[in-house]
C-alpha positions as CSV (number, residue, x, y, z in Angstrom):
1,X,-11.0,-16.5,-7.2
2,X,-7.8,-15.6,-8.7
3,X,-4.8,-17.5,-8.6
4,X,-2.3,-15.5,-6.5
5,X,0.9,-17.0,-8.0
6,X,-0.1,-16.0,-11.7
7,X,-0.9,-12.5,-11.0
8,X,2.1,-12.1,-9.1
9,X,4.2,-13.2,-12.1
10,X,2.3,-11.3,-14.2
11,X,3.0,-8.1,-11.8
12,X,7.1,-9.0,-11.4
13,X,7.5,-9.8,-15.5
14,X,5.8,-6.1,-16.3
15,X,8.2,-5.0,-13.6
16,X,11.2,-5.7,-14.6
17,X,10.1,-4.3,-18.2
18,X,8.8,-1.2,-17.7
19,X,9.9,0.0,-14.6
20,X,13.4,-1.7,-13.3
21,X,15.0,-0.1,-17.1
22,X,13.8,3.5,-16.2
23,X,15.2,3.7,-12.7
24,X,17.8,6.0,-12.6
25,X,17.6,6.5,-16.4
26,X,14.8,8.8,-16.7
27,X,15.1,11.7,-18.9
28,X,14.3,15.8,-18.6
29,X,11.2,14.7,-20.4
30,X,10.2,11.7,-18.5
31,X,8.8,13.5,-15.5
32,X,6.0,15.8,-14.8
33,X,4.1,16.8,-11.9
34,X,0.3,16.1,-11.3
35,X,0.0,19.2,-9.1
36,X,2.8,20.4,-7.3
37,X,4.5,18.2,-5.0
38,X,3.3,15.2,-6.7
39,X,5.0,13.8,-9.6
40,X,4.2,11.1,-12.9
41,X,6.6,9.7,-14.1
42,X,6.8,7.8,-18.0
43,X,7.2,4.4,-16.4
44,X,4.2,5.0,-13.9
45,X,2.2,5.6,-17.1
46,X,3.2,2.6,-19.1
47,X,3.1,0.5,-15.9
48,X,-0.8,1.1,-15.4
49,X,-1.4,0.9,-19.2
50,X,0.1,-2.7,-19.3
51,X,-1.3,-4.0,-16.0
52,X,-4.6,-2.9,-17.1
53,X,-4.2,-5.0,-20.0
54,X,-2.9,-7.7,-18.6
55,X,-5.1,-7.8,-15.4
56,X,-8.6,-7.1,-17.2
57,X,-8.4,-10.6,-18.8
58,X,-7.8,-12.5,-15.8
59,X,-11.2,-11.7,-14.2
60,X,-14.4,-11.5,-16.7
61,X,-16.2,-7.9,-16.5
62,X,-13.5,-6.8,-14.4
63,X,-13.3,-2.6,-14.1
64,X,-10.0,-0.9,-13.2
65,X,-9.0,1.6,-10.8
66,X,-5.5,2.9,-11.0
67,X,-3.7,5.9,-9.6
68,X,-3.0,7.6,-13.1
69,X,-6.0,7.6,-14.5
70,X,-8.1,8.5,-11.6
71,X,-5.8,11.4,-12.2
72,X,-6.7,11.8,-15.3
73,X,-10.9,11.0,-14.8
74,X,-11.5,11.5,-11.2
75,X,-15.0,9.5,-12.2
76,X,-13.2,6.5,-12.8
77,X,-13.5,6.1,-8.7
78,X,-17.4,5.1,-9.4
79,X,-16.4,2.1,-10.2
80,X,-15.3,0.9,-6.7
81,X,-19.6,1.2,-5.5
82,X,-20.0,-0.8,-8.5
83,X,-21.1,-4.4,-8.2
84,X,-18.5,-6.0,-10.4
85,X,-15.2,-6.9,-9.2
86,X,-12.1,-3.8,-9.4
87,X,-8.2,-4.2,-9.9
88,X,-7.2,-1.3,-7.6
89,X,-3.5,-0.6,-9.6
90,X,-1.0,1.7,-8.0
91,X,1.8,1.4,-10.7
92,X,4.9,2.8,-9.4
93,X,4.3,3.3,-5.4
94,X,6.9,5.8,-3.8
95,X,7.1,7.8,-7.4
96,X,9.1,10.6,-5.5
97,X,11.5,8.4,-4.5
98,X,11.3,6.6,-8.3
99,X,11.9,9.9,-9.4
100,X,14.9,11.2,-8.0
101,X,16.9,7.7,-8.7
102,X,16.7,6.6,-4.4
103,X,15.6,3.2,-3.9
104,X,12.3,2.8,-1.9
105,X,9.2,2.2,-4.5
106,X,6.9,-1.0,-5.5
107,X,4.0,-1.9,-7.1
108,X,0.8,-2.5,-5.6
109,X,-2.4,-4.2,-7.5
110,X,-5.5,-5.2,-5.3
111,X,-8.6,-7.0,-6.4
112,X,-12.0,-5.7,-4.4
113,X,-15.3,-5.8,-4.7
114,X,-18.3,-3.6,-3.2
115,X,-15.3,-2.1,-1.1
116,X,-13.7,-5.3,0.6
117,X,-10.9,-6.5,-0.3
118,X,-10.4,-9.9,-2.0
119,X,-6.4,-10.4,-3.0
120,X,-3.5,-8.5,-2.8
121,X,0.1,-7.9,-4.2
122,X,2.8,-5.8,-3.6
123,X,6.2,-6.0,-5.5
124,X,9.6,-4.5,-4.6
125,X,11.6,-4.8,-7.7
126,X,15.2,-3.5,-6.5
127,X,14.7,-6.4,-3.9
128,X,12.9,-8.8,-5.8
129,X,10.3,-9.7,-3.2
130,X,6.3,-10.0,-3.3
131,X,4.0,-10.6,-0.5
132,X,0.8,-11.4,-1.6
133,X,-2.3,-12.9,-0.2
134,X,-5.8,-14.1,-1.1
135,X,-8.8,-13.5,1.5
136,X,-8.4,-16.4,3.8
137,X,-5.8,-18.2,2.6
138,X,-2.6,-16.1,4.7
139,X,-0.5,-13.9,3.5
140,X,2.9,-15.0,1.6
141,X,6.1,-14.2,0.2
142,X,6.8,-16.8,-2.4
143,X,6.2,-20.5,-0.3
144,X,7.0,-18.7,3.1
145,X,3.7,-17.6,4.6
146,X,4.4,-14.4,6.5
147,X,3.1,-13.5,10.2
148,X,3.4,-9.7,11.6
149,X,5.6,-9.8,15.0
150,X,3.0,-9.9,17.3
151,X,4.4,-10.2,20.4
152,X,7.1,-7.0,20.6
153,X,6.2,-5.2,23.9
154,X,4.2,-1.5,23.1
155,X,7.3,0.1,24.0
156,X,9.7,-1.6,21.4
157,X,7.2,-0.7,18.7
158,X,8.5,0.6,15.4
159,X,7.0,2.0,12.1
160,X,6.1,4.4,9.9
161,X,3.3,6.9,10.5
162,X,2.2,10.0,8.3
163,X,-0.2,13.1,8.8
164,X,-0.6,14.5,12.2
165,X,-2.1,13.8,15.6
166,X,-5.4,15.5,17.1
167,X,-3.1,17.8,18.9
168,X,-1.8,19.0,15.7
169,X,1.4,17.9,16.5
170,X,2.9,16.0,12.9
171,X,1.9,11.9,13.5
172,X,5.3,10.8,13.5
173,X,6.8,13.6,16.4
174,X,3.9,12.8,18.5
175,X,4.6,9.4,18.4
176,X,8.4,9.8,19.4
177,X,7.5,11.8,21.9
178,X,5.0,10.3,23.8
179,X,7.9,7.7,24.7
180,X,5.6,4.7,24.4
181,X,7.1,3.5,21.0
182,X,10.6,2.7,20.0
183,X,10.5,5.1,16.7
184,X,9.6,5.9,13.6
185,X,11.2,5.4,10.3
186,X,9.4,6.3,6.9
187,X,10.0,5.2,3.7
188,X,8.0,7.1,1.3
189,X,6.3,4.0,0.1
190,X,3.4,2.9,1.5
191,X,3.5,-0.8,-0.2
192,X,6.6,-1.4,1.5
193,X,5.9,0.0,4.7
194,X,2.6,-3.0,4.8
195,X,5.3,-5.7,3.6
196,X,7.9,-4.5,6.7
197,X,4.9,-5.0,9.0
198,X,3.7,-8.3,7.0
199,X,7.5,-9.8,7.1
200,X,7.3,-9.1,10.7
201,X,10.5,-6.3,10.4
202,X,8.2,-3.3,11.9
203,X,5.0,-3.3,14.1
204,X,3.1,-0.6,12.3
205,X,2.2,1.9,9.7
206,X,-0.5,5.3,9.8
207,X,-1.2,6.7,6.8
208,X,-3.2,10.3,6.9
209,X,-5.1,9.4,3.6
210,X,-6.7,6.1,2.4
211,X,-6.5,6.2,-0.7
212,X,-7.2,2.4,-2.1
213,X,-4.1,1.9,-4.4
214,X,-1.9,2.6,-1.2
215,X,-3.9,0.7,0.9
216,X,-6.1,-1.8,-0.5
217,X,-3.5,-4.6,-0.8
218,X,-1.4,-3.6,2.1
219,X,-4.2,-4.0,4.8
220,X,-5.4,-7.5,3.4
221,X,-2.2,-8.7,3.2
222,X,-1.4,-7.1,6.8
223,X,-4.4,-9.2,8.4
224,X,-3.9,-12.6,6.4
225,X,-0.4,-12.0,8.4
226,X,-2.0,-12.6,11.8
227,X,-2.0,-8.0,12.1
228,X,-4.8,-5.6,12.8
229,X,-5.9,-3.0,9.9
230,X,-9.0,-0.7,10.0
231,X,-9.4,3.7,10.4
232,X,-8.0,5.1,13.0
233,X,-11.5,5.5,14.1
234,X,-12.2,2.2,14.6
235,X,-14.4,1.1,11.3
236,X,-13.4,-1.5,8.9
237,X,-11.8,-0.6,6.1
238,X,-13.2,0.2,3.1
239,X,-11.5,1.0,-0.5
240,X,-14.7,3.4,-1.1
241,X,-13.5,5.7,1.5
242,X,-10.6,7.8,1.2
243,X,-10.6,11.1,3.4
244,X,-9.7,9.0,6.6
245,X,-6.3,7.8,8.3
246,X,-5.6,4.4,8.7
247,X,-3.9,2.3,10.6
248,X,-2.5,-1.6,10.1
249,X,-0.5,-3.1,13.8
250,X,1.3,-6.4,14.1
251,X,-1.6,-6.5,17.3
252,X,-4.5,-5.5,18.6
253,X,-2.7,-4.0,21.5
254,X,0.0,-2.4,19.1
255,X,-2.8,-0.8,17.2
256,X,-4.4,0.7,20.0
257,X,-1.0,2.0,21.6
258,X,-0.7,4.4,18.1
259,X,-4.2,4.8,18.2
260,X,-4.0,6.7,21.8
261,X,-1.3,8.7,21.2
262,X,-3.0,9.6,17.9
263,X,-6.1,10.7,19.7
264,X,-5.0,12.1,22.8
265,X,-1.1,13.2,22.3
């Protein structure tokens, strides 16, 4: 297994290199949208190119999965059904935000194999935090293990959700109005949305899509918290599937109260 404290000083050192000097400095040049709506930026590219590096020699016959080039080879997603172990890289999480100079983005890197997740990081370089964790050995930031709130009431709950209910209604409206949480505040970043929840600041996140470099890390690290992460449907999750909502809870009961509303709102 991997040692949890190299990587993540091998993930905060590339941070403050290639990310941290284009923030706010990026020029006309330096941006370009993948399809409308979603946007690459120069620091998101160099970001995946030196993780991949850096990551590949840390676990022999390692593949790599990362955001930018899956947009570049969609076929590069094979290599999550493969049988070798897979750094799952999302190099600049939040790139909207990244990209128009607000604050609100981190890195995420996940090792998985065969679709489970084995060790996770996520980095927020304005703040200078990680939250890590290794499968079965809890979840920390820095030598403070972390534990989800777990015992907030359903009706105090707080988070961040995304998509939109079975009624149609957008995830985050249903959920304020079904008057059973306390509300809803989203980032725009999915890895820090899993460290509020990890850190025990909010009680849950719902994401519309799973794709694994928004995900992979966040649910592993959400669970070695003491939390509850799986599909809104109820399966475990899986970095091989990525058309399906899921859902991480500082609870089982807190997962379930979204999960109604979700499902019946």
């Amino acid at each position: 297994m991997v040692d949890r404290k190299s990587i993540a000083n091998l993930i905060r050192e590339a941070a403050r290199r290639l990310v941290i000097p284009r923030f706010r400095a990026l020029g006309s040049g330096d941006i370009r949208e993948k399809k409308p709506g979603d946007p690459v930026t120069i620091a998101d590219i160099e970001m995946e190119r030196e993780l991949t590096r850096l990551l590949t020699a840390f676990v022999a016959g390692a593949r790599v999965v990362g955001e930018e080039s899956v947009a570049e080879e969609p076929r590069r997603l094979d290599e999550l059904s493969s049988d070798a172990p897979v750094w799952i890289i999302d190099p600049v999480d939040g790139t909207s935000n990244f990209a128009k100079g607000l604050p609100g983005f981190a890195v995420i890197v996940a090792l998985a194999r065969r679709g489970a997740v084995e060790a996770g990081w996520i980095y927020d370089p304005l703040g200078d935090v990680m939250v890590s964790a290794v499968k079965g050995e809890g979840a920390w930031s820095g030598e403070r293990r972390l534990w989800v709130a777990a015992d907030i009431p359903p009706e105090r709950l707080a988070g961040s959700a995304y998509g939109r209910a079975k009624s149609g209604l957008r995830a985050a409206k249903a959920l304020n109005e079904s008057g059973r949480i306390r509300g809803i505040h989203n980032q725009g970043c999915s890895g820090l949305e899993y460290a509020s929840l990890a850190q025990g600041v909010s009680q849950f996140t719902l994401h519309s899509r799973s794709l694994p470099w928004d995900h992979a890390a966040g649910v592993l690290i959400v669970s070695e918290a003491g939390g509850h992460a799986a599909f809104l449907d109820g399966a475990r999750y899986d970095t091989r599937i990525m058309d399906r909502a899921v859902l991480a809870a500082a609870s089982g009961a807190a997962w379930q109260t979204v999960q109604e509303v979700m499902t019946t709102a």
